[in-house]
SEMIDREN-346355 format. One record per residue (C-alpha): x, y negated, z negated. Coordinates in pm, whole numbers, m for minus. Each point is the difference from the previous one (the first is absolute). Example, Ala and Ser with C-alpha at 12.3 -4.5 7.8 and 13.67 -1.06 7.14 Angstrom:
! residues 2
{east=1230	north=450	up=m780}
{east=137	north=m344	up=66}
***
This chain:
! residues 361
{east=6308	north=3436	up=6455}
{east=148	north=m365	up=48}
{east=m99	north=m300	up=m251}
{east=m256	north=m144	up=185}
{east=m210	north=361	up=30}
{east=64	north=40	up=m377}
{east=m154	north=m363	up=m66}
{east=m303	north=43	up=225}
{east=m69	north=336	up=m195}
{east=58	north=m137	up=m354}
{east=m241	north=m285	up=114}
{east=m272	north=191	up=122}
{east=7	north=240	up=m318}
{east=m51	north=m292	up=m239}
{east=m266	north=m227	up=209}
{east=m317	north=255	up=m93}
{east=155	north=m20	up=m424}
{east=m17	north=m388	up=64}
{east=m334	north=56	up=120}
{east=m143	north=174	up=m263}
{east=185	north=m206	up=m308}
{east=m181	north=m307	up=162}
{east=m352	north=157	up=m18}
{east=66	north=105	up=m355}
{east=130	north=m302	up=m110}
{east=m318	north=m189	up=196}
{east=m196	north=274	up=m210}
{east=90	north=m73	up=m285}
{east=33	north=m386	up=19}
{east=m411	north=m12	up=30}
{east=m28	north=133	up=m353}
{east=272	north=m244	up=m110}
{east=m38	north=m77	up=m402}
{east=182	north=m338	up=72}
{east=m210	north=m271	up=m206}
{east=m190	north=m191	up=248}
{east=m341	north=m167	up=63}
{east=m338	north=219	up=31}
{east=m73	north=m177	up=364}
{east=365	north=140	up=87}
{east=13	north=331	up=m114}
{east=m246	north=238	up=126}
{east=69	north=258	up=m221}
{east=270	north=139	up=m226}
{east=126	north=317	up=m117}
{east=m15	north=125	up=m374}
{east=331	north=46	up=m164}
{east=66	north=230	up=m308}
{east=m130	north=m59	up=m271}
{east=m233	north=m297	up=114}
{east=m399	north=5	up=m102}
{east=m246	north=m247	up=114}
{east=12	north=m261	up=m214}
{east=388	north=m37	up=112}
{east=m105	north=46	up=322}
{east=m209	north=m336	up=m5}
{east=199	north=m212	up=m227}
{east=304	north=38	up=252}
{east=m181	north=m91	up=304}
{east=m246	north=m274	up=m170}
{east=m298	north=195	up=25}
{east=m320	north=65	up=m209}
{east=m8	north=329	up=m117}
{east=m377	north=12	up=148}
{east=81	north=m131	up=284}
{east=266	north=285	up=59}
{east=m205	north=281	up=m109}
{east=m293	north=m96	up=204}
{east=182	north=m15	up=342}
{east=180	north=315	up=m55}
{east=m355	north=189	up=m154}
{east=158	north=130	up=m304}
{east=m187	north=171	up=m251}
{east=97	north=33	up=m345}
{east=246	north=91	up=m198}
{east=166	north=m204	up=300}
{east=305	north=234	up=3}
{east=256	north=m68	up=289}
{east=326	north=209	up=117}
{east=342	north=m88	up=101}
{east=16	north=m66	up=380}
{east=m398	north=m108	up=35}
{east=m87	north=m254	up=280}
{east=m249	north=m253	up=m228}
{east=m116	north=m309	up=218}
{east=m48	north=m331	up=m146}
{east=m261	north=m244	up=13}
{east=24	north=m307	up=218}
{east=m50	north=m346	up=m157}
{east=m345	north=m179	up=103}
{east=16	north=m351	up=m59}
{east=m310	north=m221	up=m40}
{east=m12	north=m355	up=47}
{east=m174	north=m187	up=m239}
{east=m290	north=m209	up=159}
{east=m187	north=m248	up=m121}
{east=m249	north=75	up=m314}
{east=105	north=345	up=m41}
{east=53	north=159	up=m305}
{east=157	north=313	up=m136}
{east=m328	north=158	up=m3}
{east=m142	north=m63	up=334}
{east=366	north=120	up=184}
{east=m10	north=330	up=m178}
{east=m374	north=75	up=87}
{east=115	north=m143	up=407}
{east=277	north=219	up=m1}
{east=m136	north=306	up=m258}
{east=308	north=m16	up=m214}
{east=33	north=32	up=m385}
{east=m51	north=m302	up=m155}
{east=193	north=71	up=m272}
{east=298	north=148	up=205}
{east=m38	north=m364	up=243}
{east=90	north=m209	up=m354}
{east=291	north=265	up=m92}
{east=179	north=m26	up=297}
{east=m49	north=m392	up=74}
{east=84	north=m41	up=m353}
{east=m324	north=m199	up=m81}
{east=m78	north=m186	up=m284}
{east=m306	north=m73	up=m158}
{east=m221	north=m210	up=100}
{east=127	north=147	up=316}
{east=m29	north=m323	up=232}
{east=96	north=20	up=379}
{east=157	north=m241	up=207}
{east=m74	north=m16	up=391}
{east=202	north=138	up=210}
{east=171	north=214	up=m296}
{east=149	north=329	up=145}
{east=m156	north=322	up=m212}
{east=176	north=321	up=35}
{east=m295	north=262	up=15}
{east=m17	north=348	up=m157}
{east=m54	north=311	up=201}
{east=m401	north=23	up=42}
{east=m237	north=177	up=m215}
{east=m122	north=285	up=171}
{east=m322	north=9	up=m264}
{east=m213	north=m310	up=m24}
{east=93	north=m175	up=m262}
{east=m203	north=m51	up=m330}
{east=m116	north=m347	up=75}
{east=m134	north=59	up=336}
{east=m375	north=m88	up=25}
{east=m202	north=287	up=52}
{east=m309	north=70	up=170}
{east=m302	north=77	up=m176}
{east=m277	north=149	up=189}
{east=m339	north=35	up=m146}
{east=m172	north=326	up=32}
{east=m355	north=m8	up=105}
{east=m201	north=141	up=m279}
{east=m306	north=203	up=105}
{east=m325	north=m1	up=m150}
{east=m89	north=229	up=m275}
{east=m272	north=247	up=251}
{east=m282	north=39	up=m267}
{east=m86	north=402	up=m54}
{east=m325	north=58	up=m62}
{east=m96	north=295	up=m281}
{east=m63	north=325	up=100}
{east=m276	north=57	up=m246}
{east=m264	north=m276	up=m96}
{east=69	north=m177	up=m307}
{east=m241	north=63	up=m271}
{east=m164	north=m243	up=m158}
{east=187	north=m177	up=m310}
{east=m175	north=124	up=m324}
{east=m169	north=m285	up=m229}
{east=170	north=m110	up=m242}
{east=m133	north=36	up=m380}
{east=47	north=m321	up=m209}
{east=92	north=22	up=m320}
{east=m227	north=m112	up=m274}
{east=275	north=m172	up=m196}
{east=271	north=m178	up=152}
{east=354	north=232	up=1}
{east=242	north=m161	up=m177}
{east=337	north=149	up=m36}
{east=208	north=16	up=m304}
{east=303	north=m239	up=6}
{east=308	north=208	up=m96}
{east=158	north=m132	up=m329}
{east=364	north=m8	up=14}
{east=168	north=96	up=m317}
{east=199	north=m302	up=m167}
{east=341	north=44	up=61}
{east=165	north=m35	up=m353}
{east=299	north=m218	up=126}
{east=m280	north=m220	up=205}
{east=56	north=m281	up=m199}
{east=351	north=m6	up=m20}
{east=21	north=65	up=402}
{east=m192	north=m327	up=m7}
{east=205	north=m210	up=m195}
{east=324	north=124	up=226}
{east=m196	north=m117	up=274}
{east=m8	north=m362	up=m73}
{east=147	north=m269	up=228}
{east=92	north=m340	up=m53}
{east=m359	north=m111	up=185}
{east=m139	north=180	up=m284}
{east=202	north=m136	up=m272}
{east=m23	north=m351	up=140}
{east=m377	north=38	up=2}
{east=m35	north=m58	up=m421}
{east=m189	north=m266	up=m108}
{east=197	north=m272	up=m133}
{east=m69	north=m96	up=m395}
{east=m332	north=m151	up=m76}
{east=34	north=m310	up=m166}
{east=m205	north=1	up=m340}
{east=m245	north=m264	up=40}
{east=m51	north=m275	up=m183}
{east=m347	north=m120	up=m135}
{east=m68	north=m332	up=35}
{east=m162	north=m203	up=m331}
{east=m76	north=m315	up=m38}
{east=267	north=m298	up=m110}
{east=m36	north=m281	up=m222}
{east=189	north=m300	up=188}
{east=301	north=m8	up=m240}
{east=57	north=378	up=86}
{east=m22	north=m110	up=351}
{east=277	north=m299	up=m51}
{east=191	north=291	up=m252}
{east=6	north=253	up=318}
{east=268	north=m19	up=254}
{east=10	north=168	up=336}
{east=211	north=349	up=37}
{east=272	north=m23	up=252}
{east=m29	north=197	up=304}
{east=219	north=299	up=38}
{east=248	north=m74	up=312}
{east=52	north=192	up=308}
{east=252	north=255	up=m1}
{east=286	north=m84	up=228}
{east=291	north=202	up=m150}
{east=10	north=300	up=m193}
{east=302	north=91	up=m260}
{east=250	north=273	up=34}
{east=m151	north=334	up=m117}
{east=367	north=96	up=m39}
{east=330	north=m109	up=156}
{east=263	north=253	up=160}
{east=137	north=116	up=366}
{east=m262	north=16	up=260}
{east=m31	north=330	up=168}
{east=m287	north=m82	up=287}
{east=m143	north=m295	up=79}
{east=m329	north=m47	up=146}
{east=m117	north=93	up=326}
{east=51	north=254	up=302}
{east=279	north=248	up=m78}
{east=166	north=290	up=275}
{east=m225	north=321	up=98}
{east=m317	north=m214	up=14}
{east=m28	north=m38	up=m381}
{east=m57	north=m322	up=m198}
{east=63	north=m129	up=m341}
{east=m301	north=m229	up=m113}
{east=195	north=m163	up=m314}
{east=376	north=19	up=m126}
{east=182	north=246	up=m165}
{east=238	north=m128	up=m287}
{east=268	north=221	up=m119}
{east=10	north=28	up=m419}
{east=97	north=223	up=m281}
{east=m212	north=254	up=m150}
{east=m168	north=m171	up=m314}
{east=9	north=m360	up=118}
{east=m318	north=m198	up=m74}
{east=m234	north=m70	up=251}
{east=m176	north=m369	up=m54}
{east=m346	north=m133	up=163}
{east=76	north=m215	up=290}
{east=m292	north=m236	up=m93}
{east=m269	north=23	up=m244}
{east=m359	north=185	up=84}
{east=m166	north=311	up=m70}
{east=98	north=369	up=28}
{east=m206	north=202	up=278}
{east=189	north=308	up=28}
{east=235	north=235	up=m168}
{east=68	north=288	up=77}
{east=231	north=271	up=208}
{east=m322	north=116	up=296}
{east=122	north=m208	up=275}
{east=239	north=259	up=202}
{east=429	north=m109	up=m24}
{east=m38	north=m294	up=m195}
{east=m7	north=174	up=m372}
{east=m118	north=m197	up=m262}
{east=m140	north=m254	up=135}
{east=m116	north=m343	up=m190}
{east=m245	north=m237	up=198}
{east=m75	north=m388	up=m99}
{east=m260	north=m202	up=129}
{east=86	north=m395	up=m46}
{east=m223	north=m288	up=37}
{east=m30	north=m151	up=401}
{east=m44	north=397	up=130}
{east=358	north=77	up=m107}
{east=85	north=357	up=m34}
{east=380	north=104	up=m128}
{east=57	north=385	up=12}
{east=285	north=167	up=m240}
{east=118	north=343	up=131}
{east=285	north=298	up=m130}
{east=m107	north=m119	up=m364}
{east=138	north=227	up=m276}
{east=m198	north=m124	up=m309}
{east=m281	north=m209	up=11}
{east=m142	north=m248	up=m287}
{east=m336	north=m101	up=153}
{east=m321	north=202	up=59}
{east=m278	north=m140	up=231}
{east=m205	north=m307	up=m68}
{east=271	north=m133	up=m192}
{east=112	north=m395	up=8}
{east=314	north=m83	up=91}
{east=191	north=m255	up=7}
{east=319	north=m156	up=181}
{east=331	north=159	up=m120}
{east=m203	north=265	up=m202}
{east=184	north=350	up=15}
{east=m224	north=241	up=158}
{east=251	north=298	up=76}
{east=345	north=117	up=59}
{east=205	north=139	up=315}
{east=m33	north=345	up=77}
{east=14	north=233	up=294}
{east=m333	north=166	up=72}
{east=m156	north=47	up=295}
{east=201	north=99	up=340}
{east=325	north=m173	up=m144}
{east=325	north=115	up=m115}
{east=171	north=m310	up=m147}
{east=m145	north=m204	up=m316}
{east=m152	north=m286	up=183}
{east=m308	north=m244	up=14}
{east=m240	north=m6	up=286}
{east=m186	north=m370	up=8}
{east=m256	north=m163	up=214}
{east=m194	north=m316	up=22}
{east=m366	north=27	up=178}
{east=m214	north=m270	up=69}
{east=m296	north=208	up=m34}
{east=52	north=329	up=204}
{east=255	north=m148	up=242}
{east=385	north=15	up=m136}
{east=257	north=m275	up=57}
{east=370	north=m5	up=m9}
{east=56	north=m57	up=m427}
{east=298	north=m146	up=83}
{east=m161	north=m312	up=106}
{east=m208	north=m67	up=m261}
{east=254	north=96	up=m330}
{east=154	north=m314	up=m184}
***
């Protein structure tokens, strides 16, 4: 056989292997796993050890979005050498007045996947003519949709007439004497009065009378008593009250975190120190009833003052007593619903509180 015979015979025994090496290599370049965009790639092919969240991150997907077009159920398991497709991006342009809300009912997407992907922030504001990349749509309606009520026609009651006649009612026999019936007497709970006193609030408290005044009986004067007699001077307004004690202060007054609130100021002190009356007045309460604050010392002052003493170890007053400025009523303690030795005070113009710290001198 001469060169050229050997040629044309070597030739035509590798043209059909060129053949099919081209088809397998075109085969395999449509599941290429070559990063690329979603619009570009029409579907890929699963490598080993890949699982569907990998699947998405590579190619910029949602994972939604990919399970949805290729209808996979859960656990979502995939193999080596699986054909998944990917999602093509939808793009929405942004027209004028639309929100974030009205383009995800238009185009029944997610709302909440449409932020995530756009990387929204709140308040969410649009711009026109902003491009939107859209998730895959919800196959479900979602949970804002409006939905149609339809009334139901309600049909009248049909009115069934007795099979029997109905016999006459019987008359009724009045009573001679009027039937009265026995009220039920509850047996007095032995701890009834103390459940009351526990039950006190502030409104309550507040409520005491202030001191009567011991009035005065009027005689006659001569004139030189009259020239003798001078007028008594007025007692002043109070505009500042005195340090009950001075330390560290632990809370001020006013809103705190968790929705609570502090309604005076709480002063840091050791165990033992005295406690002194803010201002002089009259004792209206002591006593331990009122619920976290301990012993608990209450003074009414002249103008509708009130000054409130909380945490108190000792106590050197009793109610009704007279007080006056600078007197010691009590020392620091730690009853009630706190841990450290400390003093809980608070200024009230009659029920309301104020901030203390504005009105000590």
């Amino acid at each position: 056989m001469d060169r050229k015979a050997a040629k044309f015979f070597v030739v035509f025994l590798l043209l059909p292997l060129f053949f099919l090496s081209g088809c397998l290599l075109d085969r395999y370049h449509y599941y290429t796993s070559v990063r690329g965009t979603p619009g570009s790639i029409s579907a890929v092919a699963v490598h080993k050890g890949d699982n569907i969240y990998r699947v998405a991150k590579r190619y910029d997907v949602t994972l939604r979005d990919l399970i949805e077009v290729n209808n996979l159920k859960p656990p979502y398991r995939i193999h080596p050498g699986q054909a998944l497709r990917l999602p093509k991006k939808r793009i929405h342009i942004v027209r004028r007045f639309e929100t974030v809300t009205s383009i995800a009912r238009k185009r029944n997407v997610d709302i909440h996947g449409l932020v995530k992907m756009n990387d929204l922030q709140a308040p969410y504001t649009l711009r026109e003519n902003q491009r939107l990349q859209l998730p895959y749509p919800q196959k479900a309606q979602p949970h804002w949709a409006r939905r149609k009520i339809v009334a139901k026609k309600i049909e009248p009651i049909k009115k069934i007439e007795p099979l029997l006649p109905l016999k006459e009612k019987a008359k009724t026999i009045e009573p001679l004497l009027p039937l009265v019936k026995k009220p039920t007497l509850k047996k007095p709970s032995p701890n009834r009065e103390a459940h009351r006193e526990t039950q006190k609030t502030f409104k309550d408290i507040f409520q005491v009378p202030p001191p009567q005044k011991p009035q005065l009986v009027h005689t006659a004067k001569t004139p030189s008593q009259k020239r003798v007699s001078q007028k008594e001077p007025k007692l002043a307004l109070i505009s500042k009250f005195s340090w009950p004690l001075r330390g560290r202060i632990l809370a001020k007054y006013g809103k705190k975190s968790g929705g609570l609130r502090n309604d005076g100021v709480n002063i840091a002190a050791k165990k033992g120190t005295p406690i002194k009356a803010a201002e002089q007045g009259h004792v209206v309460y002591v006593g331990n009833a009122l619920k976290g604050y301990g012993k608990l010392i209450l003074i009414r002052h002249r103008g509708g003052w009130i000054t409130t003493y909380a945490h108190c170890d000792r106590t050197f007053i009793s109610k009704g007593d007279p007080v006056k400025k600078g007197q010691k009523i009590a020392t620091v303690g730690s009853t009630g619903n706190v841990k450290k030795s400390q003093l809980h005070f608070e200024v009230r113009k009659k029920t309301r509180t104020v901030d203390p710290l504005r009105y000590l001198g």
